[in-house]
N, C-alpha and C positions, 0 to 999 in steps of 0.2 A: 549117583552114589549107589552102589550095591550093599544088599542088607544081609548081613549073616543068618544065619539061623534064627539067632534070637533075637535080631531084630526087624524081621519081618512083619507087616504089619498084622494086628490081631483084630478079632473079631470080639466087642464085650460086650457080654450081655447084663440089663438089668434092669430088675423088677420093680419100676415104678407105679406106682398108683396100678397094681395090679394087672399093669400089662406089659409082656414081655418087649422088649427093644432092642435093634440091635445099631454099635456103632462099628466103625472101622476107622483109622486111623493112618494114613499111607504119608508118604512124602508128598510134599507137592510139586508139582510140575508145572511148565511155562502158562498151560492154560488157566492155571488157575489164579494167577495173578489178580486178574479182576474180581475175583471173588473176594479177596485177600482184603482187597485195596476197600473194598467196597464194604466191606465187616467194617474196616477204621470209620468209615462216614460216618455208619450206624448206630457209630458210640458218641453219645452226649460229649464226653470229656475228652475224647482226640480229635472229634469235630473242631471242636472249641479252641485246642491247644494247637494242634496238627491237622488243618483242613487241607483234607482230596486238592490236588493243583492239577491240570493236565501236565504242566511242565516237570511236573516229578514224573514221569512215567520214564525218562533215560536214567536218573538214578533209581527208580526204583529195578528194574528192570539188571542194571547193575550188580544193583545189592544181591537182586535173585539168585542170579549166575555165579553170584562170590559165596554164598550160600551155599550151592549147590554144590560148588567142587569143594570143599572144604568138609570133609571128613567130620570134622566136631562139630558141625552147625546141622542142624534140620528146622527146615522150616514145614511143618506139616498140616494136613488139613484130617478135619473129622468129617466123615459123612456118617449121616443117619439113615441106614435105608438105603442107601447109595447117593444120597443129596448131600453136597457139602452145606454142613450146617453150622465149621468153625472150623478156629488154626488158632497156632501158636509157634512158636519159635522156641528151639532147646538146642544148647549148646554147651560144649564138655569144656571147660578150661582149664589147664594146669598150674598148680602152685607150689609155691618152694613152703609157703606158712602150711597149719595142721600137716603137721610132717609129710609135705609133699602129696598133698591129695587132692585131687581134679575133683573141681565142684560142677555140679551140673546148674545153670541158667535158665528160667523158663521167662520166657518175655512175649508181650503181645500177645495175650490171651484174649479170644473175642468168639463169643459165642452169637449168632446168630438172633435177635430180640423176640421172633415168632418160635422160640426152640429153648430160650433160659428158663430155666426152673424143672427139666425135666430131668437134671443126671450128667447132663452132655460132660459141663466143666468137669466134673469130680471124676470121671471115669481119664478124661485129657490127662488129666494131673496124675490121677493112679497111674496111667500109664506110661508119663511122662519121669515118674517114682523109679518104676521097673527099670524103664530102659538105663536110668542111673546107678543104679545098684548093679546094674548087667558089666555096665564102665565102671566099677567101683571106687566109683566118687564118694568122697567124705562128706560130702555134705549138697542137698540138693536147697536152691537159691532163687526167688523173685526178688520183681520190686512190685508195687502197685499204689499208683497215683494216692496223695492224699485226699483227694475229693471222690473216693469209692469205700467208703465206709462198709456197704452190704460186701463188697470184693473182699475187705481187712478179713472179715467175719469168717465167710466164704472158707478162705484159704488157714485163718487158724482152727476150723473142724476139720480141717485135712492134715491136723500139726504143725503146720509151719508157725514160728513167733515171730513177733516184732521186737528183734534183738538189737537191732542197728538203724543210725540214721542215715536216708541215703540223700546225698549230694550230686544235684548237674550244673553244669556250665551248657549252654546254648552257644551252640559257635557259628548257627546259620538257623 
């Protein structure tokens, strides 16, 4: 996928506990896969729900490449310093309700365990924010696991509320 001007990846800066840091935020790419895969492990709550298989590796793999060519999907990674230290997935949808306005999606948010608490998420999502407003989506959109309480927190001092109840069906 080619990135326009403005959505080229940026550089944020931010002054944590008095020291200056920087992240970068790019698309991700085929090698980063195992990085990707490897953040789900290191989560308590998709370990549990969704554990790592080798046999996932042709759908995930898949999914990458359906990802990738699709214009409204990024899947991206953050590096700290030039280390990926987290990803998430964001994706533009269009709707006919709120008079026709493309909501923007943020899903699979995983910050690295040696790297939480320093800014990483809140800067992902600021800019996760931007890049929505850039598509002038009505409305930008997660979900997060009811067993993440610190997460609920997290993301209502970034604004977001808990307006809605959200519903899955497991089909595999």
């Amino acid at each position: 996928m080619q990135f326009n001007s403005t959505d080229k990846p940026i550089h944020l800066a931010r002054d944590k506990r008095k020291a200056m840091t920087k992240l970068s935020i790019r698309e991700a790419d085929a090698d980063d896969l195992d990085f990707i895969v490897g953040l789900i492990d290191t989560d308590p709550v998709s370990k549990r729900r969704d554990p790592a298989m080798p046999q996932d590796e042709a759908d995930q793999n898949e999914a990458f490449l359906a990802i990738q060519k699709d214009p409204n999907h990024l899947l991206l990674v953050a590096e700290f310093e030039g280390v990926p230290v987290a990803s998430f997935q964001l994706s533009f949808i269009p709707g006919v309700s709120r008079q026709g306005a493309w909501r923007g999606q943020i899903e699979s948010v995983r910050v690295d365990p040696d790297y939480q608490g320093q800014g990483i998420g809140g800067e992902m999502m600021r800019w996760a924010i931007e890049r929505c407003k850039e598509r002038r989506c009505g409305l930008v959109q997660l979900t997060s696991d009811t067993n993440r309480p610190a997460a609920h927190r997290f993301y209502e001092r970034l604004g977001f509320r808990p307006t809605h109840t959200g519903f899955k069906l497991k089909l595999r």
